[in-house]
N, C-alpha and C positions, 0 to 999 in steps of 0.2 A: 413198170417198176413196182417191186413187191416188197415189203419190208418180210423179213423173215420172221415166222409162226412160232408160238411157244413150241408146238407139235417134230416143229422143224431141229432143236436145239437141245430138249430137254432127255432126261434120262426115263425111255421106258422100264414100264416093272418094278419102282423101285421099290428098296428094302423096307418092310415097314414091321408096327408091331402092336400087341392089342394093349386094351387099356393094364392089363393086368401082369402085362413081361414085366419080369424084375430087373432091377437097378443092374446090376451083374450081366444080364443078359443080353442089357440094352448098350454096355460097354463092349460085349465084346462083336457084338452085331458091329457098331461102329467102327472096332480096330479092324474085325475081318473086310469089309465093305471099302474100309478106307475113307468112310464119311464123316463129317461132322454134325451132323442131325439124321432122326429118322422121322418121317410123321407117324401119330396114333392112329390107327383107325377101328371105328365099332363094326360091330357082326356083319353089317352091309359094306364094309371097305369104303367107307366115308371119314376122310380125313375130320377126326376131332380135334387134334393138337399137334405140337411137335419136341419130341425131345433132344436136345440137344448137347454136346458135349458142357457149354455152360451152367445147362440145368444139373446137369450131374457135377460139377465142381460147386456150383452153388449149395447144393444139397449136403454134401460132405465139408464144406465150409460153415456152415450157418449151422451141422448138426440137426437137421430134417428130420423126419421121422419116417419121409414117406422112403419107399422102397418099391418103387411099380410107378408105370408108367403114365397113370393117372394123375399121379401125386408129384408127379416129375414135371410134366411137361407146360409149356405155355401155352394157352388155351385162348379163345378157340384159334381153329388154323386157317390162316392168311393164305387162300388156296386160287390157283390162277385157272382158266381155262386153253384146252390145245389151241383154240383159234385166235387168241391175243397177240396183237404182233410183241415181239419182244422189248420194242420199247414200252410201251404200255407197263410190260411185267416188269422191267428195270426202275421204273417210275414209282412202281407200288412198293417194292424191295425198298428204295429208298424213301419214300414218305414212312412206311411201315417199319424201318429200320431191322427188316430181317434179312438173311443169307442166300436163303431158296423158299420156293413155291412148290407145294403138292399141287399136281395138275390133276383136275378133276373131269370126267366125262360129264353127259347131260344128267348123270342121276346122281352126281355127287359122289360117285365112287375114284379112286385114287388110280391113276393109269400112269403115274409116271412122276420128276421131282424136275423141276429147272433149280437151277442154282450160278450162284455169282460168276465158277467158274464153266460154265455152259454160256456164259452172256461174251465172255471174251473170245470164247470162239468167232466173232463176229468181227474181230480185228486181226484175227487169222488167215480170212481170206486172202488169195493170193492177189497181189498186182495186179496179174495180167483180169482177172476177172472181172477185177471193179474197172479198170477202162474199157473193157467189154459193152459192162452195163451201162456206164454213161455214155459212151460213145453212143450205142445202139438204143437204149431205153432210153436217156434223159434228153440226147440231143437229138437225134433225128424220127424217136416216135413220140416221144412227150412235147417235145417244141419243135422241131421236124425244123430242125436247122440242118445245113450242112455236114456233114463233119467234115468233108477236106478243105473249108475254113477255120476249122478251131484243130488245134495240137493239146492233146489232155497226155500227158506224164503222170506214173502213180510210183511210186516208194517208200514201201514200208505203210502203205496206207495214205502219205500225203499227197496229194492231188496236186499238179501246176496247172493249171487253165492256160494257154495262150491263143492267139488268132483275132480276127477281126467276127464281129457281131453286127446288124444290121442296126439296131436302134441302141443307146444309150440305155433306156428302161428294161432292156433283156439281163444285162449286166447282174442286177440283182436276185434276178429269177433265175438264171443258170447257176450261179453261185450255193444259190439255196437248194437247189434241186438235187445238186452233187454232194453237198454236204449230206444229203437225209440217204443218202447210197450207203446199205450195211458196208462195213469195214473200213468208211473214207474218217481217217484220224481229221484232218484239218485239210483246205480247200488256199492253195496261192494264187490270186487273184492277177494275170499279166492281159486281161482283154482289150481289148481298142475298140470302136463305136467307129461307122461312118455318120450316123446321123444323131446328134447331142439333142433328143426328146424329153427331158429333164425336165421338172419345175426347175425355176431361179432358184427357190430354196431349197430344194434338196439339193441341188447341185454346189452349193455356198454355204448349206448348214445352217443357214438364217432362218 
């Protein structure tokens, strides 16, 4: 089982522009592209900052003076690498409270942008694939259970667990397993136990 790679999801190539594009310039890169930020980068294509569609209404609000991309953009840049799985990268988005990530190779040069909507493609996947996976990857090679004892259903992302399980303490391990499968929205819990190997209080909640 493999979470999916920043490298896997993000956009190669992307648009970017140097410290010194003007405010105009870096509007209309944005309308053409379709994007809502670009990153800066210096003479070595090393993301420094990012400009964003905000920075430019900020600027023309507040009456700025700058006019170039130095003076524009928010600094420094919050930059991801290809081999982060994308949780990781969603994690930083949201502690960091930014949009997208300039993905940077080993030398700090800019190879590509993940952004918020690159992350939902991960909820795109189809049905049929994510019962693939758990069927194949979570239960019969990761805990090498049966599968023509458990029935897994997926729609729309939701997951029905049903079947019978060998030990009560699998219960919570299978549950977890299938949740952390890219694209599984939520995990319905219908499993049976022949053998109840529980503590008393986990089982009671005491």
């Amino acid at each position: 089982m493999r979470h999916r790679s920043v490298s896997d999801l993000m956009t190669p190539a992307a648009v970017s522009v140097q410290r010194g594009t003007s405010f105009k310039e870096i509007a209309r890169l944005l309308d053409e592209f379709g994007v809502t930020a670009v990153p800066v980068v210096d003479e070595k294509e090393c993301p420094v900052g990012v400009v964003s569609e905000a920075d430019l209404l900020r600027r023309r609000s507040s009456g700025s003076g700058a006019n170039t991309a130095v003076g524009l953009m928010s600094h420094p840049a919050i930059t991801a690498a290809p081999e982060w799985s994308v949780v990781r990268a969603a994690r930083i988005m949201e502690k960091r409270k930014v949009k997208r990530l300039p993905v940077v190779d080993g030398e700090g040069r800019l190879i590509g942008v993940l952004s918020r909507s690159d992350l939902l493609q991960l909820f795109l996947r189809r049905d049929r694939a994510i019962q693939e996976e758990i069927l194949e990857d979570v239960l019969t090679h990761t805990l090498r259970l049966s599968p023509s004892s458990l029935t897994v259903e997926v729609a729309d992302g939701l997951v029905t667990l049903s079947g019978t399980v060998e030990r009560h303490s699998l219960v919570p391990i299978v549950l977890r397993l299938c949740r952390s499968v890219d694209g599984v929205v939520d995990v319905i819990n219908r499993l049976s136990y022949e053998q109840d190997d529980m503590p008393v209080d986990v089982r009671t909640g005491t």
